[in-house]
N, C-alpha and C positions, 0 to 999 in steps of 0.2 A: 197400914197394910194389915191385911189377916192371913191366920193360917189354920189347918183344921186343929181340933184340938189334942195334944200328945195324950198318946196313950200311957198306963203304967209299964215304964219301963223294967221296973223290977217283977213286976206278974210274968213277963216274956222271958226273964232268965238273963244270966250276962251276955254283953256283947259279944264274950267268944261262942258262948251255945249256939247264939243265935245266928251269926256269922256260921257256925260248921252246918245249922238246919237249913241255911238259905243256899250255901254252897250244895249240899246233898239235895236239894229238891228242883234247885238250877240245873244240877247235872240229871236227876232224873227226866227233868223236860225237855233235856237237849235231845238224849236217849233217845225218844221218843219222838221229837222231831226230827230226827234221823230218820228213823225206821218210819217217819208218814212221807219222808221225802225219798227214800228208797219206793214207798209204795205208789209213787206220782202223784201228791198232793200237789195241787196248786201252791208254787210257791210264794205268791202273796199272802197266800193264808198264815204261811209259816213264817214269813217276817213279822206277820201284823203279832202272829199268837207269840212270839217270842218277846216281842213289846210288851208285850201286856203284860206276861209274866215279871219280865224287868220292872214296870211300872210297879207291881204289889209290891215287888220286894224292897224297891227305892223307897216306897210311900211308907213302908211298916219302920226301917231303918230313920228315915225324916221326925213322925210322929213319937219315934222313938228318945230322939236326941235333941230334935228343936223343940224348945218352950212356944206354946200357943199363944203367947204376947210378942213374941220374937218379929220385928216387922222384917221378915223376912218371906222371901215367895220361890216357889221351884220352878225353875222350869226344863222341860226337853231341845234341847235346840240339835241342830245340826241332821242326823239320817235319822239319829235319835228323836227329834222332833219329830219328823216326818210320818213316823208310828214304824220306823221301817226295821231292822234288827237282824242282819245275820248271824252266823252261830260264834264268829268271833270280834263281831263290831265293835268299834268305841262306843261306850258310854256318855255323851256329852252333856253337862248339865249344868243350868245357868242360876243363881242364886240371886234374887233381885233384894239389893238390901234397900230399903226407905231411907237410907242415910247415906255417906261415903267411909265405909270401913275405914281408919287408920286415917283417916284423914285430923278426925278431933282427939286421933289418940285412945277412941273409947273400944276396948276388947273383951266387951262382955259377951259376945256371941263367938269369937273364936273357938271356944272351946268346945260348945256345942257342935259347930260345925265341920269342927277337926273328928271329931268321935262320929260324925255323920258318915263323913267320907272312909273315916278308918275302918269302921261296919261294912260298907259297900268291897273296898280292896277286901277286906276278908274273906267277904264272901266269894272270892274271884271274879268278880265283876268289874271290866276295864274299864273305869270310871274317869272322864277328865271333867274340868269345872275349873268355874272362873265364879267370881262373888265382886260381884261389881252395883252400883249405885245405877240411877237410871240414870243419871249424869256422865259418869263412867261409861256408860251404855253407847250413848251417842257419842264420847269425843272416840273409845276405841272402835267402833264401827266406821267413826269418821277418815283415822287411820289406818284400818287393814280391812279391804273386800271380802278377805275370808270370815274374819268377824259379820261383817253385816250377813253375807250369806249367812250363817248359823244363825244369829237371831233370824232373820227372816220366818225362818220352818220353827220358830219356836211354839211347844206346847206347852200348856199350862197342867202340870201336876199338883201343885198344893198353892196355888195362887186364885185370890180374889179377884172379881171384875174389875178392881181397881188397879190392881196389879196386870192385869193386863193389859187395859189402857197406858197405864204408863208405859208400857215396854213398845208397846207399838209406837206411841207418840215418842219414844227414845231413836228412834228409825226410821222415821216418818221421811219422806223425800225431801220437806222442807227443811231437814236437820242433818239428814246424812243420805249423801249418793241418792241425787233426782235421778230420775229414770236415763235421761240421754247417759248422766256420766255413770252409772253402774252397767248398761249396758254396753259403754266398749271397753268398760273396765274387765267385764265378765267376758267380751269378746279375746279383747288382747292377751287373759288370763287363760283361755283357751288355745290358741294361736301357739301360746308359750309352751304349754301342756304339751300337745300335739307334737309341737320339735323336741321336746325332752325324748322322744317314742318313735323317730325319725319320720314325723309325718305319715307315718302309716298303719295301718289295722292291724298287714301284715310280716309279724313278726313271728319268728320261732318260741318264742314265750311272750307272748302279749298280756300286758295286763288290761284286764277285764273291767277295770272301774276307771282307770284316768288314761289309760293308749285313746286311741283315735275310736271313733267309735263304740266308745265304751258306755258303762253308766254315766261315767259324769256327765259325759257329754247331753244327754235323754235330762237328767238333772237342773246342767245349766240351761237349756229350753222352758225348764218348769219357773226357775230361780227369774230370769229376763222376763216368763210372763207375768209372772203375781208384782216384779217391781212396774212393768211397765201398761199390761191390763190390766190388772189388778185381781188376775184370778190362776193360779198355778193348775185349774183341773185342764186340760189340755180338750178335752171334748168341749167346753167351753168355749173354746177357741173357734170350733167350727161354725158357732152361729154368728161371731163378730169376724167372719170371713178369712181368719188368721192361717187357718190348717181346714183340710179337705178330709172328711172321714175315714175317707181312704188311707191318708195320711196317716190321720190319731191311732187307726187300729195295724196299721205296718210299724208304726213307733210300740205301740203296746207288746205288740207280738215279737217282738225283736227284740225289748226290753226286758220280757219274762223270759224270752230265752238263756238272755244274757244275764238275768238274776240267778236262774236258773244252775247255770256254770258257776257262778259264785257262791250259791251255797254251797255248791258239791264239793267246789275249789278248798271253801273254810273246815267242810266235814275233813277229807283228807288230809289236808295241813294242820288241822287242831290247832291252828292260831290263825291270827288276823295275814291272810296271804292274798294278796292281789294279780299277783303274778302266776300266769299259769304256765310253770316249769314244768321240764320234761318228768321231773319226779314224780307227778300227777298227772300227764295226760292220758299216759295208755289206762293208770286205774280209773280215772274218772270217767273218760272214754265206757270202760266197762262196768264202770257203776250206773251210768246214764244209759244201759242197754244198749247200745253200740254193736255189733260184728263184723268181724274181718267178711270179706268177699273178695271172688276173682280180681285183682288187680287193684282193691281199697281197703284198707289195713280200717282196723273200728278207730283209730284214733285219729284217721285222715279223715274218717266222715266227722265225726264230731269238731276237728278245728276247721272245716272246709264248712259249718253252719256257724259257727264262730264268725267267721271273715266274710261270710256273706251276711248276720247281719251285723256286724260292726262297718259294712260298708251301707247298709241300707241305711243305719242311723244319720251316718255322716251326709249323705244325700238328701235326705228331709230337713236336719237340724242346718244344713246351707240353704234351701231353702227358707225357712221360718227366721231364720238370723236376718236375711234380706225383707224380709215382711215386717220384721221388728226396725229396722233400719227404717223402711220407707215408714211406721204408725207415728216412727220420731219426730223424723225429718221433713214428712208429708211427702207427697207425691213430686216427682218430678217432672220438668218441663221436655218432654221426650225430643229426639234428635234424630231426624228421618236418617235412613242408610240406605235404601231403595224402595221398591215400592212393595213389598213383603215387611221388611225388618227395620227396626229403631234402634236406640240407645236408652239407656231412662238410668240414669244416675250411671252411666258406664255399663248397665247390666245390657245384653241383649236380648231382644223382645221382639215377638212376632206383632204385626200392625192388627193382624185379623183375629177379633175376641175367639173366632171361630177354629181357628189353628190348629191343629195341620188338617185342611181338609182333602188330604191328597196323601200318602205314603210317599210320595218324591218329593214333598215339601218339609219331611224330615234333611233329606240329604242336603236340600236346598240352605237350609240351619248353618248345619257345620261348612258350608261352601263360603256362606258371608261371614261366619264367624274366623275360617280361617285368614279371611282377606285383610281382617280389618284387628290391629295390633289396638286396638286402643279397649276392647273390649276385656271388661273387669269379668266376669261369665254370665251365664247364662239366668235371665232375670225369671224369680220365681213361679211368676203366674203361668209362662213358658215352659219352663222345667216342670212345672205340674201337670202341663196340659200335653206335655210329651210324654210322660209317665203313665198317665192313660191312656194315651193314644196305641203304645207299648204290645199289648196284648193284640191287636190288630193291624200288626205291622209285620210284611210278609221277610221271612227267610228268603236267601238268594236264589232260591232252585224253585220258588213257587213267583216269583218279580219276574217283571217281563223289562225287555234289552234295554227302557228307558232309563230306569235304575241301576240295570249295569253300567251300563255307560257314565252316570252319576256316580258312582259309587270310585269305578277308576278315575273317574274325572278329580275325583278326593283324594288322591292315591297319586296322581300327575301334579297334583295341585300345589301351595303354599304350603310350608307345615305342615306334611299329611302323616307324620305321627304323631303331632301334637291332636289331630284330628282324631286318626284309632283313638289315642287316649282319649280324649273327652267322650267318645263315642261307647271306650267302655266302660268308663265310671256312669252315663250313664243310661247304662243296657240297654244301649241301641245296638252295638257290636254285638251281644249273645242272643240278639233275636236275629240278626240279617245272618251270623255264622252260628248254628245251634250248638256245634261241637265248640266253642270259645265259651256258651256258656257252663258247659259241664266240666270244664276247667277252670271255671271262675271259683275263684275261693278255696282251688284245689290243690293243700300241701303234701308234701311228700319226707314221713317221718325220717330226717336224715338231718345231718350237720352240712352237709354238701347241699342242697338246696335249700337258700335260706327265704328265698320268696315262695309265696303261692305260684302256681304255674302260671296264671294271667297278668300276675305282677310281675314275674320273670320275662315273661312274653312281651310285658312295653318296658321293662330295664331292657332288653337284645334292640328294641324298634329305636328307645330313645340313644343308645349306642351309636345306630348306623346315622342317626339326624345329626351327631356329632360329627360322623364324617363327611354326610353331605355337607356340614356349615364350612367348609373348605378352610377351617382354620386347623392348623397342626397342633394333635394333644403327643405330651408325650408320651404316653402312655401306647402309644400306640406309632410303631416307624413309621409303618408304610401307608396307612390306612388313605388318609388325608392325600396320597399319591395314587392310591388304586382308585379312589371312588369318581373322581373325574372321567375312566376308562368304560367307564358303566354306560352302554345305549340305553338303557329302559328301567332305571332306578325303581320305578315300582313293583319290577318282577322279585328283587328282593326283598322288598319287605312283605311281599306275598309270603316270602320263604319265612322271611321272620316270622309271621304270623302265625304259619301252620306248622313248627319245626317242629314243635312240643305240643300238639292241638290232641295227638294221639293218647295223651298220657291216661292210667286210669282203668283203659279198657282189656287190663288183663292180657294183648299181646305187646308184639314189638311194637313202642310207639312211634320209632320213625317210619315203618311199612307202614302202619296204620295211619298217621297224619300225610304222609306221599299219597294215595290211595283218595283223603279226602281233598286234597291238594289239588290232584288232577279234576275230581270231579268237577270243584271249584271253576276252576281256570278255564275246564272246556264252558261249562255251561253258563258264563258271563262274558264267553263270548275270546276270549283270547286265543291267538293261533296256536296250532300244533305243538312247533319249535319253542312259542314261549311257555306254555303248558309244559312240554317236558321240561324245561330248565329248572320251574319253581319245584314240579315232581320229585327229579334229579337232587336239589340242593335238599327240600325235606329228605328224604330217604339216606343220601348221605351226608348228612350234617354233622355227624362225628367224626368223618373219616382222617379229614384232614388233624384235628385234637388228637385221634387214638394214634397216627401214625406217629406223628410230632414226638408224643408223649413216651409213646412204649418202643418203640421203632428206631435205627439209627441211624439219623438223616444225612448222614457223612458218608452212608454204603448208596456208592452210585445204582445198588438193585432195587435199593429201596424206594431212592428217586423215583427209576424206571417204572417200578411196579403203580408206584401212586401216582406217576405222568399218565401212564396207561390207564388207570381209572379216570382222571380228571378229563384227560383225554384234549379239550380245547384251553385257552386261555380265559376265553370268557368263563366258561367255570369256575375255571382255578380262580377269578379275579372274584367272582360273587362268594364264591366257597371260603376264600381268606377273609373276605371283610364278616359273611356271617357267624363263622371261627371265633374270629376275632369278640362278635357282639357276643355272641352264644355263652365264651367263657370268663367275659368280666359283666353280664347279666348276671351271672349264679349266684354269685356270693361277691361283695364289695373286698374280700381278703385273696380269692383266688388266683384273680390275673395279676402280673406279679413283670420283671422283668427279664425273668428266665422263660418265661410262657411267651412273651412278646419276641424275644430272641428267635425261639427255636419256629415259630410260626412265621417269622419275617425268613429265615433261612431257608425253611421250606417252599415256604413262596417262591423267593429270588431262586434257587437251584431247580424247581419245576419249571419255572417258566425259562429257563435256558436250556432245559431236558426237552421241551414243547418248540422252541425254537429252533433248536439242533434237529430236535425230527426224532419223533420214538423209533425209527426205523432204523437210530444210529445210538445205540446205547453208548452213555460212556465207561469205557473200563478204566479199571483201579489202575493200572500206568498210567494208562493217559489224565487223567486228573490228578498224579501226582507230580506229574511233569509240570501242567497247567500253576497250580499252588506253589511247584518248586520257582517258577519263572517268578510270579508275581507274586510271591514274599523277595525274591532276589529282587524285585525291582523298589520293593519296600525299603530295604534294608541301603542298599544304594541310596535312597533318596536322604536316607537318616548319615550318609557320608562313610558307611560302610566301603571297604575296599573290596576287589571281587576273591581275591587270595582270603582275606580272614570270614567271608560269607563261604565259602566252600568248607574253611576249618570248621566252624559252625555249623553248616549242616551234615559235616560228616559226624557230629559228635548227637545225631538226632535220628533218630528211630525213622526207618521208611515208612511204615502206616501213619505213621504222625501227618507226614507228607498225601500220603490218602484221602487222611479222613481230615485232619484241620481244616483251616481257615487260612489264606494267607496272611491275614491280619495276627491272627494266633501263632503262626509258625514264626513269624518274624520277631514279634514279642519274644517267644520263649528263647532264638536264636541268641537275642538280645542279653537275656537273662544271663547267658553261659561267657559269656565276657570275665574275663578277671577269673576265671575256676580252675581248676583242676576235675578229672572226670570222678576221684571220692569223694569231693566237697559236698556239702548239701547246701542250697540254693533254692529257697523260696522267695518268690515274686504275687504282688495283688496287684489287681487294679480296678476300678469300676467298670462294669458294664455299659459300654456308651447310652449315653440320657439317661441312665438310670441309676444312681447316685448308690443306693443302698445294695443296690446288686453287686456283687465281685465274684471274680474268676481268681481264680489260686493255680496259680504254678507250682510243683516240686519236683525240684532235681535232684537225686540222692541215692547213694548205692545202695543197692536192694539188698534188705533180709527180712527173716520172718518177722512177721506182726507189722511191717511196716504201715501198709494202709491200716490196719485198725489201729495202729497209733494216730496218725493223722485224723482217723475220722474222728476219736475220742477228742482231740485237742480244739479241732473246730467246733464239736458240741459244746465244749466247756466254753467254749467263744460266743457261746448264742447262737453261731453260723448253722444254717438249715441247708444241709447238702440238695442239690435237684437232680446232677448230673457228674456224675465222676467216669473218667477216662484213664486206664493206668496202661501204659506201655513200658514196654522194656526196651532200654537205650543199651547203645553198644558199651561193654568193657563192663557190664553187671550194675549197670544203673535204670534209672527208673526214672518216665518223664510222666507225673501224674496231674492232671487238669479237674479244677474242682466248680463248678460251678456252683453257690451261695447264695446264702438271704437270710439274713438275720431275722429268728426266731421271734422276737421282739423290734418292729421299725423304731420305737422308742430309742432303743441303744443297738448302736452300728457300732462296733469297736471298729479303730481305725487301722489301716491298710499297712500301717508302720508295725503297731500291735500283734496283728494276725502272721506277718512277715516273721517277725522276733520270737512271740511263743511256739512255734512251729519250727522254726531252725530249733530253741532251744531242745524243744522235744527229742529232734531226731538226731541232733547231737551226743544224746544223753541217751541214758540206757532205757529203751520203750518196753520190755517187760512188763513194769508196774505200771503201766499208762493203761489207766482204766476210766470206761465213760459215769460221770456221775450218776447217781442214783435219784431220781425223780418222782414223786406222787402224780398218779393218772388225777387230771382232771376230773371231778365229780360227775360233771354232765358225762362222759363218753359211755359210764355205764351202761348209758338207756341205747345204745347205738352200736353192739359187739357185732363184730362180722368174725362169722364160722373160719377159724385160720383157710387157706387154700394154699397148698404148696406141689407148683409142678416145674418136673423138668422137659428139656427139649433139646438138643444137637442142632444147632442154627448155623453155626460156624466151625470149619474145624478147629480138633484137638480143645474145644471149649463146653461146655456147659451150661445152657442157660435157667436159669431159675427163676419162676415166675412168684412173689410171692402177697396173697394178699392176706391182711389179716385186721384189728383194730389198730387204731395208730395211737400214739402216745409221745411223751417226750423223754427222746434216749433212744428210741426203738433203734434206729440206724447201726447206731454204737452199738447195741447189743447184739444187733446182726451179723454184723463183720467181725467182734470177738468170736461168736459160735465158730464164723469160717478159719479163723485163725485155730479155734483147738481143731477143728477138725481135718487141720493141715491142708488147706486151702487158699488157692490165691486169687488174687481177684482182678478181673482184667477192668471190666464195665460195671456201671452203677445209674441204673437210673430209677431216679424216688418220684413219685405223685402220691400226692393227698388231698384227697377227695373229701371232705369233712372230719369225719372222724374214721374214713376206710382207707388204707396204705393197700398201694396198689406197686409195688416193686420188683423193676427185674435185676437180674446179676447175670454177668457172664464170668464162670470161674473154671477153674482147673484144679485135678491133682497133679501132685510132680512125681516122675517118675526114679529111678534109682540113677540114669544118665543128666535127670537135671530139665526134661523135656517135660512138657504142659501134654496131660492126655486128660478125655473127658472121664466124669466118674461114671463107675461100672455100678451094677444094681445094690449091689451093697455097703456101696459108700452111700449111693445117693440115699439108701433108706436110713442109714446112720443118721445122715447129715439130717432127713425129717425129719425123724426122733427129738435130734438137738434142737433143729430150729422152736419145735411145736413145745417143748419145757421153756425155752425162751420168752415164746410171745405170752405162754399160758403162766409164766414163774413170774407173774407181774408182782 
């Protein structure tokens, strides 16, 4: 082996000079490449020149420390190879020794070696390196794919022709990973990648070089052709028929953008950061010229190009993977499906070279494709040839009634959101709905919506296919019961489609998606009556969520008022099942089994309000009579006598009776067995099917601080309050109902636990019961919501307080201690959390000198703003 000749080392000064010269001129380059990549230089230029500069400085350091007999050769392998260099990249670099170090024991070159690399760290340069034989070469490539990758891209910095030959023949196919087995080794290693990042683009911090559509992905395209063409230039590919120009230059342009992101990504992180955290979006956002507008914030434009092209990538690189399959494997023996459509290794394929020569021979596609379960997807000559076709393929308002009728015919059909989906991945949905495409890619800077809108939009559609499959989740009571009731399943998933279509454009986007809804619906031909329903459901697709949520579904007015809006059954019947998709689409942590409760309840008590007749409201006796009978008939069935069921319910608050549950009233009836009315008596129990959810009982004579003892004791529990209920019981007791969820699913304290620490609390003196002290999660910074604090008279002699602000952990507790100094009590509690935004009402009281609950007058309630706002702000 040769190497260039060493220069004098001592004319250049000691290693530490020259180590502090290389770091100072490294960082003046960076400088510099900063301020060319502020000015929008191309940033290939600025990876390549960043290379190069690394290249001097490696080379001067090498010539420095290795002796020129040294059979030893440098090389660049891995991005380093490539010529590629962001501003915090690894350094990777391969030492080809002519022997096998350490093998004959001989360590004449360690030293030099050591003082090579110790030069390079000095200089700050993040250097890794492996010094291996060309023997060494092939068996560790033999054993680990990421090795052979990195040789692959290997460059020659101070190595002879001969030295390259070897290292290529150290990797050569016939010695390590032939072309079949590196590509589904490269395949499977992707596959894998992919599920570490949940299979998707879109995430709330994607990383940019190994998520779905990222660089790596562009990468191993290049990595599979040079093993398996033999040439990684990707324009290369277009003449051996592999990739379509069109192709190479949507990969290119997607790829510079996505480099693009990553230098800016490394400038702001000033280290090796792949991940683009909220820490960095809104700056990069506005270092990459960016601006907010009506209705799009600058850092929803910039991850809304993000996600559109980390989807484009993923759509080309399935094709070419399938191209790469078929150069291996050859061509397959095709497998007619009718007289349109084939099979060709599972992939689906149009028969006619000439395809689609008709716009309804798109729709035609996804019809056989739905029909037929055996198909692996859509084969690439196909997918290419509909990609072009793409541009020439009419929206639904310029198609004539053949293709409507097709299109519903997709929508009646087998799987017709498996269909949407395919349809939107790929972007046949955002040409036939133009407003689907201006939400594609489109996120919304928040903790509470963790998809892009189009992703959220087939997480609601794949929700409702759950319910059509007519198997029961739990997760959901009734769903699996309502969706059977449904005449015309695909006016709902109209609904689904267009519920969130509105987002973006600066107004309300449920007016705005109702609005395009109708046009929709009229002009593909649907009647009237069905046309207002999907109208009807877009427009009000919160209603039923915000009533459930903020509202008190146990006040028969409230019933009334949201019977009266819903107005028929069939509403109420599409309105809950979309509810239902709407709120565990958002976020995978959202829907929960307090959300499923209070949703299945509103359900069931609307639809016996719509049955009875809005014409015949029910009032608060008469529903308390109703719940009084059938918890009596509850309690009877558990062997209750009718003498100690009356002792027990006289020892129970009449709103109790109101507003409960007969299942709940007879529970707590249960609970008061064996007591006296000063005992304290706490009772759990799960939430039926929903394991981690529980309700909490407390019976216990009332004094100050008591619920904020209680709430403090639950937080220290993990327990994440949703809904509290406090009444006062006869003889100066207190029957408080806590609806929970453990803060953490990981750790559920048990039922016996939560029982025990709770007696013991209120046993003991709650003075010093204070909620623990917490650190705010990092991320919530990027997400503060301006405190909002109002009051309202909803109910007599009560108070209600609307409060929203940033959420945190503790916040609750710190809430209800403020109302305790401010001599406050607190009737109602209902908690939502929206991401990182706490949206909370309270129904509270002052007490007067006779001991009577009256609301507070203007100068309590401003007091009490005061405290609240040091509270959320004294974080």
């Amino acid at each position: 082996m040769s190497a260039p000749a060493a220069g004098d080392a001592g004319a250049a000064g000691s290693d530490a000079e020259w180590a502090a010269r290389a770091r100072s001129a490294l960082a003046e380059h960076a400088k510099a490449l900063a301020e060319r990549f502020d000015a929008a230089v191309d940033v290939d230029r600025l990876v390549a020149e960043r290379s190069r500069v690394v290249d001097r400085h490696v080379l001067e350091a090498w010539q420095a420390c290795i002796p020129v007999d040294a059979p030893l050769a440098l090389f660049a392998v891995g991005g380093y190879g490539r010529g590629e260099l962001f501003p915090h990249s690894d350094i990777d670099l391969l030492v080809l020794s002519g022997e096998d170090l350490g093998a004959t024991g001989d360590t004449r070159h360690e030293d030099a070696l050591s003082r090579f690399f110790t030069r390079l760290w000095d200089a700050g340069l993040p250097v890794g390196h492996a010094v291996r034989s060309a023997a060494q070469c092939t068996e560790a490539a033999a054993q680990d794919i990421t090795v052979m990758t990195a040789i692959l891209e290997s460059r020659p910095l101070a190595a002879g022709a001969a030295d390259r030959r070897a290292l290529q023949e150290a990797v050569a196919p016939t010695r390590a990973w032939p072309a079949n087995a590196f590509f589904e080794a490269k395949r499977q290693e992707l596959r894998e990648r992919h599920a570490r990042h949940g299979d998707t683009s879109d995430n709330l911090e994607p990383n940019l070089k190994d998520g779905p559509g990222g660089l790596r992905d562009v990468q191993t395209l290049h990595w599979m052709a040079l093993r398996i063409i033999g040439t990684s230039d990707l324009e290369s590919l277009v003449a051996v028929g592999q990739l379509g120009a069109d192709e190479v230059a949507s990969l290119e342009r997607e790829r510079k953008s996505l480099s693009r992101l990553r230098f800016g990504l490394h400038l702001l992180a000033r280290k090796h950061e792949e991940r683009l955290r909220f820490d960095y979006q809104k700056r990069l956002a506005e270092r990459l010229g960016y601006t907010d507008s009506d209705g799009t914030l600058a850092v929803e434009k910039m991850m809304q190009g993000f996600y559109r092209s980390a989807s484009l990538v993923q759509r080309i690189s399935e094709r070419l993977l399938q191209r790469f399959e078929e150069q291996i494997e050859g061509e397959a023996i095709p497998q007619p499906l009718d007289e349109a459509f084939e099979l060709r290794r599972g992939y689906l394929a149009a028969r006619d070279d000439a395809w689609p020569r008709a716009a309804e021979d798109v729709f035609a596609l996804f019809a056989t494709w739905a029909g037929h379960d055996a198909v692996r997807g859509l084969h690439s000559q196909t997918a290419r040839a509909l990609a072009e076709a793409l541009p020439e393929f009419p929206d639904y308002a310029s198609a004539g009634t053949a293709m409507h009728q097709a299109f519903m015919g997709l929508l009646r059909g087998p799987e017709p959101v498996a269909t949407l989906t395919r349809m939107a991945r790929l972007g046949v949905l955002g040409r036939w709905i133009p407003a689907f495409a201006r939400v594609s890619g489109r996120m919304q800077f928040d903790l509470f919506h963790v998809y892009t809108v189009d992703q959220h939009t087939l997480a609601v559609l794949k929700n409702l296919a759950i319910f059509a499959s007519g198997s029961h989740d739990e997760r959901f009571t009734l769903a699996s019961e309502v969706w059977p009731r449904l005449r015309k399943p695909e006016l709902l998933l109209l609904a689904g489609l267009f519920h969130d279509i509105g987002k973006g454009r600066g107004g309300d986007h449920s007016e705005l998606g109702a609005e395009d809804a109708r046009v929709f619906c009229d002009t593909i031909g649907l009647s009237g009556a069905e046309s207002g329903l999907v109208e009807w459901l877009v427009r009000r697709h919160l209603l039923m969520s915000t009533t459930a949520q903020k509202q008190d579904i146990t006040d028969p007015g409230v019933i009334h008022r949201f019977a009266t809006e819903v107005a028929d059954r069939d509403r109420l019947d599409h309105l809950y099942l979309l509810t239902c998709a709407d709120i565990a689409g958002t976020s995978p942590k959202l829907w929960n089994a307090w959300k499923d409760r209070l949703l299945a309840d509103l359900y069931t008590a609307t639809r016996l309000a719509l049955r009875r007749g809005l014409e015949h409201p029910l009032a608060a006796t008469e529903r308390a009579a109703e719940n009084r009978e059938a918890a009596r008939a509850m309690l009877a069935a558990f062997g209750t006598g009718d003498e100690e069921i009356e002792a027990l319910f006289e020892r129970m608050p009449e709103i109790g009776f109101q507003r409960g549950r007969p299942d709940h009233l007879a529970w707590q009836a249960l609970s008061l067995r064996g007591i006296r009315s000063g005992d304290v008596r706490v009772r759990v129990r799960p939430v039926a099917a929903h394991a981690s959810a529980l309700e909490v009982f407390v019976h216990s004579p009332d004094r100050d601080g008591l619920f904020d003892a209680i709430v403090a004791t639950l937080d220290r529990l993990g327990l994440a309050i949703q809904q509290a209920r406090v009444h006062d019981g006869p003889d100066g007791t207190i029957f408080d109902s806590f609806e929970v969820l453990p803060s953490d699913p990981r750790h559920v304290p048990a039922e016996q636990e939560v029982e025990q620490r709770l007696e013991s609390t209120l046993t003991g003196t709650i003075d010093d019961v204070r909620p623990p002290r917490r650190t705010q999660p990092s991320h919530l910074r990027h997400f503060r919501t301006a405190p909002q604090i109002d009051f309202d008279e909803t109910r007599p002699r009560l108070t209600q307080i609307s409060l929203v602000c940033t959420d945190r952990p503790g916040l609750l507790a710190e809430v209800t201690r403020t109302f305790r100094t401010q001599a406050l009590r607190v009737h109602e509690a209902r908690i939502a959390t929206f991401g990182a935004r706490a949206e909370d009402l309270f129904q509270v009281s002052r007490v007067d000198a006779e001991g009577n609950d009256r609301p507070l007058d203007e100068p309590q309630r401003q007091a009490l703003r005061q405290a609240l706002l040091a509270c959320i702000e004294g974080e």
